[in-house]
N, CA, C and O atoms as CSV, one atom per row, in Angstrom:
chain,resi,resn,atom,element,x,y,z
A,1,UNK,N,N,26.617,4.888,7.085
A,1,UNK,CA,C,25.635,5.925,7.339
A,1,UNK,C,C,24.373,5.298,7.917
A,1,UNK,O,O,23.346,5.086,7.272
A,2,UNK,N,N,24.578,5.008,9.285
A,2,UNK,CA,C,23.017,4.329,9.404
A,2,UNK,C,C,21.848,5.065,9.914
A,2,UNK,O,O,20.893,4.649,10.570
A,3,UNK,N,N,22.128,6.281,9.463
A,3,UNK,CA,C,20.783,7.190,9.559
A,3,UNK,C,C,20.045,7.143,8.143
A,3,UNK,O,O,19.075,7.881,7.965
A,4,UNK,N,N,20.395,6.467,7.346
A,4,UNK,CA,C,19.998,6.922,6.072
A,4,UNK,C,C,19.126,5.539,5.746
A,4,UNK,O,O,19.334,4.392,6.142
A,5,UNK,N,N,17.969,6.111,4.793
A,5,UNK,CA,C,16.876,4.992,4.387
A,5,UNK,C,C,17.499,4.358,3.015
A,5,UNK,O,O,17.845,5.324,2.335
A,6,UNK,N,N,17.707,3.484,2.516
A,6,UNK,CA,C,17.826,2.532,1.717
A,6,UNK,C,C,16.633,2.567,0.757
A,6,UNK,O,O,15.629,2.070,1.269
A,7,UNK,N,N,16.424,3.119,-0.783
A,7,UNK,CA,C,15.419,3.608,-1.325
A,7,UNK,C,C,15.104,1.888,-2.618
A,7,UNK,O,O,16.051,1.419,-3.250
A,8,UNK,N,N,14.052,1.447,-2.686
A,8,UNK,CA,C,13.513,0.936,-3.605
A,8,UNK,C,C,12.332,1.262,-4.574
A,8,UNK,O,O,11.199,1.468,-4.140
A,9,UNK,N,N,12.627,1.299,-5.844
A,9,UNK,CA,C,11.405,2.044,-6.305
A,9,UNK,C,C,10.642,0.880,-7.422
A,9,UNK,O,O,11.299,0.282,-8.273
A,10,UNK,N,N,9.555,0.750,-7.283
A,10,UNK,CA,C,8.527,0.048,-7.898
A,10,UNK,C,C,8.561,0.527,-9.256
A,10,UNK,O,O,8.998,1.677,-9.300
A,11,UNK,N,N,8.136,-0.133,-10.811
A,11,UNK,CA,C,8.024,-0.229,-11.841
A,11,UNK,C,C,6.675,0.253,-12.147
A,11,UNK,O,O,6.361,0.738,-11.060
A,12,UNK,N,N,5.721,0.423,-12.890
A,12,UNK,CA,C,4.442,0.140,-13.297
A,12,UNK,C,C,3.789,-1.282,-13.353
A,12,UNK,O,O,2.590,-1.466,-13.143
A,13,UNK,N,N,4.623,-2.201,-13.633
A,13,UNK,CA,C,4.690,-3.592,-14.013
A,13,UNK,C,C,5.433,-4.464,-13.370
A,13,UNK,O,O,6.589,-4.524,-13.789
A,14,UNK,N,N,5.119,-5.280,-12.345
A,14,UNK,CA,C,6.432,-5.947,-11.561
A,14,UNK,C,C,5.825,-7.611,-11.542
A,14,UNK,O,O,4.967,-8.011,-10.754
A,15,UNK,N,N,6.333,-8.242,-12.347
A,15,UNK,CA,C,6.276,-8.839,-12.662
A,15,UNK,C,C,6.509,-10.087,-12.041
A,15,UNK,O,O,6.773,-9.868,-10.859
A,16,UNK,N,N,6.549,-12.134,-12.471
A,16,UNK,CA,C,7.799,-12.752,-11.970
A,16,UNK,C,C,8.393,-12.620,-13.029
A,16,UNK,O,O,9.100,-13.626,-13.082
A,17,UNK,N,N,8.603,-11.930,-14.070
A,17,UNK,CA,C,9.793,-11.567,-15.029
A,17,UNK,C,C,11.028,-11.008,-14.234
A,17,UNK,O,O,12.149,-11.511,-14.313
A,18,UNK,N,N,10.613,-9.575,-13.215
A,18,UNK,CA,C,11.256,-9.363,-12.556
A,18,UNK,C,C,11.912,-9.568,-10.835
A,18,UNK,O,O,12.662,-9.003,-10.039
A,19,UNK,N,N,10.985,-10.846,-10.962
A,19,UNK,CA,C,11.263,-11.003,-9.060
A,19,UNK,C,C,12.743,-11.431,-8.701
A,19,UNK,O,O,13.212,-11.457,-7.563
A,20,UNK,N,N,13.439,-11.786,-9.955
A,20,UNK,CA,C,14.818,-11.903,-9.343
A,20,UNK,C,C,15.238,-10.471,-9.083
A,20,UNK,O,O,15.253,-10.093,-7.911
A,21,UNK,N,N,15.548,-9.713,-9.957
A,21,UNK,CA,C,15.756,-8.506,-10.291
A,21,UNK,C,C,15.684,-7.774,-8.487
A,21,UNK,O,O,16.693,-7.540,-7.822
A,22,UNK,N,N,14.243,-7.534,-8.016
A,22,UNK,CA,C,13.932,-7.279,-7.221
A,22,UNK,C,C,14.149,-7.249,-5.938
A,22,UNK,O,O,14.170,-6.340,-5.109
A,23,UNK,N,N,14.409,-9.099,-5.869
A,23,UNK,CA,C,15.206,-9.887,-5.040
A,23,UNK,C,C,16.592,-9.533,-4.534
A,23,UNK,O,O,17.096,-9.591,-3.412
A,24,UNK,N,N,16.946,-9.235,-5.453
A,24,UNK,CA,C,18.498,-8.934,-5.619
A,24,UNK,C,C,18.477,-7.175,-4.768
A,24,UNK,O,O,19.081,-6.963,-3.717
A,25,UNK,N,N,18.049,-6.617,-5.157
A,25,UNK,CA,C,17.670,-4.893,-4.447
A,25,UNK,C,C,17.168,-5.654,-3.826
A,25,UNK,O,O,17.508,-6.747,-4.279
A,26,UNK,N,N,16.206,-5.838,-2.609
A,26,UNK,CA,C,15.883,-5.772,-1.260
A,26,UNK,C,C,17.150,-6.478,-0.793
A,26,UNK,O,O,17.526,-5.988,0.271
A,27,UNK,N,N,17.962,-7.495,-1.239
A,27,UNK,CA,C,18.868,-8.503,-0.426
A,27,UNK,C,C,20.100,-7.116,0.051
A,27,UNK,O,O,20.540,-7.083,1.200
A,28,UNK,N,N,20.454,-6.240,-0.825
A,28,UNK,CA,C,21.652,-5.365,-1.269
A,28,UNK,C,C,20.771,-4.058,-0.200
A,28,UNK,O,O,21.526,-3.193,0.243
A,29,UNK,N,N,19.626,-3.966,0.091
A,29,UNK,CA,C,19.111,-2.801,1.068
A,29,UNK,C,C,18.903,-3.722,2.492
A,29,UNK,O,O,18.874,-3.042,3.518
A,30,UNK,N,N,18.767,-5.075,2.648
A,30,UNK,CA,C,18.548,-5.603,3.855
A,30,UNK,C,C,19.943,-5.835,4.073
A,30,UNK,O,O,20.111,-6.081,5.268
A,31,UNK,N,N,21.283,-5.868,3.271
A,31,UNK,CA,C,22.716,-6.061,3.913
A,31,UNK,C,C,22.794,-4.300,4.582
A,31,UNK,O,O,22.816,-3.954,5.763
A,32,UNK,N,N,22.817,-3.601,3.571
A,32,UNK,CA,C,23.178,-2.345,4.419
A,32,UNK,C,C,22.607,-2.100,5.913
A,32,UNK,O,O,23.200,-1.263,6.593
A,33,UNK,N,N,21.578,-2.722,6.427
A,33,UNK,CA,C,21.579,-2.668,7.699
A,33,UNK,C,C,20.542,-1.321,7.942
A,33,UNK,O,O,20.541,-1.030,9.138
A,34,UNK,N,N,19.704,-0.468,7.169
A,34,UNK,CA,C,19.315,0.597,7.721
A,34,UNK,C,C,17.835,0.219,7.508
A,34,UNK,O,O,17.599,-0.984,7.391
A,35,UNK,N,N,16.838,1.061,7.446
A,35,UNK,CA,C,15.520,1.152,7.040
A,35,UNK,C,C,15.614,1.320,5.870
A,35,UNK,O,O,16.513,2.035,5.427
A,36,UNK,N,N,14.515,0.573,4.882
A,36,UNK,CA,C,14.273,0.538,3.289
A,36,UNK,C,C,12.964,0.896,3.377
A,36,UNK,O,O,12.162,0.800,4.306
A,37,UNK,N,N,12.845,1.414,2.040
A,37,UNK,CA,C,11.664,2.387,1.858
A,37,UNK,C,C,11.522,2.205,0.017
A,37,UNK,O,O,12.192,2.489,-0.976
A,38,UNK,N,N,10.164,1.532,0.352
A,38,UNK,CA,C,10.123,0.780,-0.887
A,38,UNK,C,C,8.813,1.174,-1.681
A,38,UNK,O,O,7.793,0.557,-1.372
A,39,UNK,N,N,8.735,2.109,-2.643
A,39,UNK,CA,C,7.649,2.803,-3.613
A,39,UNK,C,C,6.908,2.127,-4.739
A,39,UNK,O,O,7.167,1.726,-5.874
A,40,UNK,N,N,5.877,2.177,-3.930
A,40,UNK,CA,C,4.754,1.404,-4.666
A,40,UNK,C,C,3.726,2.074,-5.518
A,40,UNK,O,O,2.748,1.568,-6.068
A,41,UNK,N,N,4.178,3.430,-5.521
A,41,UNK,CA,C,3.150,4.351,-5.516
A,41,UNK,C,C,2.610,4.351,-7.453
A,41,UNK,O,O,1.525,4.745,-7.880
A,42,UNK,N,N,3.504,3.912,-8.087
A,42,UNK,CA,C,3.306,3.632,-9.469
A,42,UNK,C,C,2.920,2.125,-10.184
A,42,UNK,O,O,2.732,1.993,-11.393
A,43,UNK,N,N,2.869,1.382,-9.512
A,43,UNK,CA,C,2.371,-0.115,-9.294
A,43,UNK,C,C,0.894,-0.333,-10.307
A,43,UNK,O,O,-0.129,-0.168,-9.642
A,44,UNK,N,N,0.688,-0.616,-11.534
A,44,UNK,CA,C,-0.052,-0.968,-12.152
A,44,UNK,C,C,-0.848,-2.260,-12.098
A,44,UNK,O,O,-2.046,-2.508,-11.963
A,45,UNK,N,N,0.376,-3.079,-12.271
A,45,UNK,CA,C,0.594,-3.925,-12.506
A,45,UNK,C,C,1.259,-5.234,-11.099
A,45,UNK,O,O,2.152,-4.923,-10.311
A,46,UNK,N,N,0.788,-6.174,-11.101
A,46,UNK,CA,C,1.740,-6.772,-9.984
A,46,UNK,C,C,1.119,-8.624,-9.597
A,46,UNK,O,O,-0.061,-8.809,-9.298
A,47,UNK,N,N,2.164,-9.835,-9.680
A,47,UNK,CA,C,1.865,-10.814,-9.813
A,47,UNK,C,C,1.747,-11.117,-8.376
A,47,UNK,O,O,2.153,-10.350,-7.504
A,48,UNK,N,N,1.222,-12.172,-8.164
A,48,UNK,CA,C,1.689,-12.765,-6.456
A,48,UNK,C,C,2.361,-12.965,-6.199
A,48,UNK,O,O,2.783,-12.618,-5.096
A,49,UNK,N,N,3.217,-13.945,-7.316
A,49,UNK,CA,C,4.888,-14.000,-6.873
A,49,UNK,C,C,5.780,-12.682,-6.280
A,49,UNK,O,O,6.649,-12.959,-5.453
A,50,UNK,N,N,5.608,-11.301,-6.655
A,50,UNK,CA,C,6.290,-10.222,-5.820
A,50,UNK,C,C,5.660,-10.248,-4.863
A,50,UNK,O,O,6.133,-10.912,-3.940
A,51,UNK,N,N,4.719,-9.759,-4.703
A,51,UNK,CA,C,3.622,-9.755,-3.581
A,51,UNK,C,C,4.308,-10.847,-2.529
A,51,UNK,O,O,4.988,-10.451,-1.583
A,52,UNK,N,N,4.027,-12.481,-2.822
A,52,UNK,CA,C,4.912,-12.840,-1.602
A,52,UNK,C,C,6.333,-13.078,-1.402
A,52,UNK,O,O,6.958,-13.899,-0.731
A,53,UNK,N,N,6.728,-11.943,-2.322
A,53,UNK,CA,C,8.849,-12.072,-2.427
A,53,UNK,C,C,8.558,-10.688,-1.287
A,53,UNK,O,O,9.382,-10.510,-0.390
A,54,UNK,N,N,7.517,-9.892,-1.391
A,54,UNK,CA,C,7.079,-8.538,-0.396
A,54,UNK,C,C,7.034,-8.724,0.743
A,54,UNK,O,O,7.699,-7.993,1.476
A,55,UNK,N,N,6.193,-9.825,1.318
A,55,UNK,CA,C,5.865,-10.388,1.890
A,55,UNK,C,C,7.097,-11.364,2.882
A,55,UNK,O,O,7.303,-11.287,4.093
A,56,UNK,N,N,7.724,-12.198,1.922
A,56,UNK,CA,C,8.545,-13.105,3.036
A,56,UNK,C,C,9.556,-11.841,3.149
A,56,UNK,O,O,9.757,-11.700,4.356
A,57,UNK,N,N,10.139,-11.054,2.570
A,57,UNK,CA,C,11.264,-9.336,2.661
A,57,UNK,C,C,11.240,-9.330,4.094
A,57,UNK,O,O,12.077,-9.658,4.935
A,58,UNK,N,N,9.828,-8.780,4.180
A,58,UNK,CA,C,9.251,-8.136,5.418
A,58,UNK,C,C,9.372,-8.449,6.368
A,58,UNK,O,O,9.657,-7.754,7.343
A,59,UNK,N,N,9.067,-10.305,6.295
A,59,UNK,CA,C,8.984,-10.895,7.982
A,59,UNK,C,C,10.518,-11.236,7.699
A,59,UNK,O,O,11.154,-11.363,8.745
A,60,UNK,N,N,11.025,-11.358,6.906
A,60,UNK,CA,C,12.976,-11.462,7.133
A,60,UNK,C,C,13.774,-10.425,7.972
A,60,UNK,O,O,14.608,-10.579,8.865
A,61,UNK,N,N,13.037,-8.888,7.164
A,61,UNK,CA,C,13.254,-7.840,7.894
A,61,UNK,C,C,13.059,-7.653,8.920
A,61,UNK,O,O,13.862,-7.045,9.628
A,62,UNK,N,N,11.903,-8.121,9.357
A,62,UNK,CA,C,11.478,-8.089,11.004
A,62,UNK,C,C,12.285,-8.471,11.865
A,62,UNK,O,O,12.467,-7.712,12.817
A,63,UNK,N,N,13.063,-9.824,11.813
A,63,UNK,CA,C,13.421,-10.067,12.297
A,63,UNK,C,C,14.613,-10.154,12.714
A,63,UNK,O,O,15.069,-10.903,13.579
A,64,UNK,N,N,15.512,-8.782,11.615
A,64,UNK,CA,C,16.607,-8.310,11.636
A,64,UNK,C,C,16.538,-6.878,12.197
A,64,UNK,O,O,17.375,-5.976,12.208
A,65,UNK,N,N,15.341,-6.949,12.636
A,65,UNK,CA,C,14.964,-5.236,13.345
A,65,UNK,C,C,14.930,-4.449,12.693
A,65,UNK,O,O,14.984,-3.438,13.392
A,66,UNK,N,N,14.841,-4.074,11.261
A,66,UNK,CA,C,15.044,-3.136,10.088
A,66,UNK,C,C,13.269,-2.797,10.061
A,66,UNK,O,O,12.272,-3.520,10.060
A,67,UNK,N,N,13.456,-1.592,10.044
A,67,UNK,CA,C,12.132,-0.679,9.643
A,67,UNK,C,C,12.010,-1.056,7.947
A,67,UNK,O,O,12.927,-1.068,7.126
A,68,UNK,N,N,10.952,-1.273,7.792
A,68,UNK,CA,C,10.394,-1.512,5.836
A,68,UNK,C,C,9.301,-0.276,6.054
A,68,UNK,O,O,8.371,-0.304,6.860
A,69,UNK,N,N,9.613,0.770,5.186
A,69,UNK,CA,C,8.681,1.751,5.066
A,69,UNK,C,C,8.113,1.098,3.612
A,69,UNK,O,O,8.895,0.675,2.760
A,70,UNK,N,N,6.571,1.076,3.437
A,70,UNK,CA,C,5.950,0.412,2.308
A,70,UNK,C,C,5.534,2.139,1.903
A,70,UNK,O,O,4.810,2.594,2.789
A,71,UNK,N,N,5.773,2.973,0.997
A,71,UNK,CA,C,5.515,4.019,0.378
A,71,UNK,C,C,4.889,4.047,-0.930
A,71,UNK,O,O,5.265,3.521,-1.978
A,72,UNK,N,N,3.391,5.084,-0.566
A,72,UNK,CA,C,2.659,5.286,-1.367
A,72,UNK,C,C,1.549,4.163,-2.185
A,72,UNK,O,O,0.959,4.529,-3.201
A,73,UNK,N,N,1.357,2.768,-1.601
A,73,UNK,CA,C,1.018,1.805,-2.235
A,73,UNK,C,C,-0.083,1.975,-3.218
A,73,UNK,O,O,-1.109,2.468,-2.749
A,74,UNK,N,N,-0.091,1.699,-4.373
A,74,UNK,CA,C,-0.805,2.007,-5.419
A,74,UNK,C,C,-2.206,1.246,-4.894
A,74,UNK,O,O,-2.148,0.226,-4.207
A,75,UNK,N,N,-3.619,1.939,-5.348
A,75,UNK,CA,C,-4.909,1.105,-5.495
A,75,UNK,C,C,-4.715,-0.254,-5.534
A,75,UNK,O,O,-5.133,-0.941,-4.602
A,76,UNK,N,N,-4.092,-0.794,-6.554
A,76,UNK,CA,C,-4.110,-1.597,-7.731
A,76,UNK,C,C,-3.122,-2.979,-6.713
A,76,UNK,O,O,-3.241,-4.198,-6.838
A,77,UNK,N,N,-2.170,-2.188,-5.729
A,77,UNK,CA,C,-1.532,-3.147,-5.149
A,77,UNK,C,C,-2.133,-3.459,-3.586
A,77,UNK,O,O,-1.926,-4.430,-2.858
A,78,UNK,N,N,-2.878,-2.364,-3.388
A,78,UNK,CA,C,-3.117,-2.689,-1.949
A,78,UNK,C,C,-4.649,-3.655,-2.063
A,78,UNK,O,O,-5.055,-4.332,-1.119
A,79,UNK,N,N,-5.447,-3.541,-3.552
A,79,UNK,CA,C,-6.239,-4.463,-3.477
A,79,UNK,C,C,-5.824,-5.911,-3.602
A,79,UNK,O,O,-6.223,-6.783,-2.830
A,80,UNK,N,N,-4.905,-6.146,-4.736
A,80,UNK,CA,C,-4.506,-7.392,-4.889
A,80,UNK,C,C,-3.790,-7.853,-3.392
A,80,UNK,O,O,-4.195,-8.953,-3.016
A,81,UNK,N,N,-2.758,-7.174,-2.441
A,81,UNK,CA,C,-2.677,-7.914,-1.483
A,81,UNK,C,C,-3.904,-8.149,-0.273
A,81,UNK,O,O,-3.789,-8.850,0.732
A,82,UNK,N,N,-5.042,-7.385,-0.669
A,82,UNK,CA,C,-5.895,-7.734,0.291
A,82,UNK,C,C,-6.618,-8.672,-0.159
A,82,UNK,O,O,-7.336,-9.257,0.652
A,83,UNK,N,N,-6.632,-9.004,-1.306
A,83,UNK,CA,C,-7.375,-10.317,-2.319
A,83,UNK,C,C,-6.828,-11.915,-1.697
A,83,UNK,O,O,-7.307,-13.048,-1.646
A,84,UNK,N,N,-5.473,-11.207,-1.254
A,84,UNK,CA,C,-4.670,-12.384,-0.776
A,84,UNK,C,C,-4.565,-12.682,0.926
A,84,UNK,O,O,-4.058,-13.688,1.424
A,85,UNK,N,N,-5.083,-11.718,1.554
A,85,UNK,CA,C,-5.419,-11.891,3.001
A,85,UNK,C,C,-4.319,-11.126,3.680
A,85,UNK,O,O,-4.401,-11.111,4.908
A,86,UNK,N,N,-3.482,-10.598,3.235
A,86,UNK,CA,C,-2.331,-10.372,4.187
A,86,UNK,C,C,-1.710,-9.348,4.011
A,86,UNK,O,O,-0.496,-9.193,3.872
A,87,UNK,N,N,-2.974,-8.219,4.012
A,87,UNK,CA,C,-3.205,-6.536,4.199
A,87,UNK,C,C,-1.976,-6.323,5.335
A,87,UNK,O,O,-1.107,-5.673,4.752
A,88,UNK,N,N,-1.643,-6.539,6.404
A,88,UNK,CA,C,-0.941,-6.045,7.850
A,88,UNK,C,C,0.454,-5.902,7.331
A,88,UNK,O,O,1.057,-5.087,8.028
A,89,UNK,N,N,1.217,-6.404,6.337
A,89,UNK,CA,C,2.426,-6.567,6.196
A,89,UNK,C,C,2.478,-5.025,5.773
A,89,UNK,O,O,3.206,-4.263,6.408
A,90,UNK,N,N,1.681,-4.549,4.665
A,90,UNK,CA,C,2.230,-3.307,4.487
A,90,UNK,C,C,1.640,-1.927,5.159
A,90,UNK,O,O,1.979,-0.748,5.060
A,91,UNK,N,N,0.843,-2.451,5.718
A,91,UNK,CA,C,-0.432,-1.260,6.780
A,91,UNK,C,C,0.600,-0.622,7.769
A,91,UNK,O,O,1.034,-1.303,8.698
A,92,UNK,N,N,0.893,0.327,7.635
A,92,UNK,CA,C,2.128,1.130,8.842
A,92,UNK,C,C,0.989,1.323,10.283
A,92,UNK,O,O,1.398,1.825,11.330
């Protein structure tokens, strides 16, 4: 079905408790081959380690031509990645 978006949904808390976890869903939405669409919109919480597992996703994705829709990014996450310089990855 490659009209269809590939859905990831964010925790409150994302931890590196969970960056394998995570890892594992984007690897299983970047095989299917379509656009992923990944919800941030409940994001409390969030370490750097996701942030740059978000981050290297993205430019992997890029370069497999796959659309990354970044959806709804919480306050809380779009400050911490701008804390870190590298606002553009999720800025549509």
């Amino acid at each position: 079905m490659a009209d269809s978006i590939s859905e990831i949904n964010c925790a409150e808390s994302v931890t590196i408790a969970q960056v394998a976890d995570i890892y594992a869903q984007l690897l299983m939405a970047m095989a299917e081959g379509q656009a992923i669409q990944i919800n941030l919109g409940q994001i409390e919480r969030i370490d750097t380690a996701v942030i740059q597992l978000f981050y290297a996703f993205y430019r992997d994705a890029q370069l497999q031509g796959l659309v990354v829709i970044w959806s709804n990014p919480s306050q809380l996450f779009c400050d911490a990645v701008d804390r870190l310089g590298i606002k553009a990855f999720y800025a549509q």
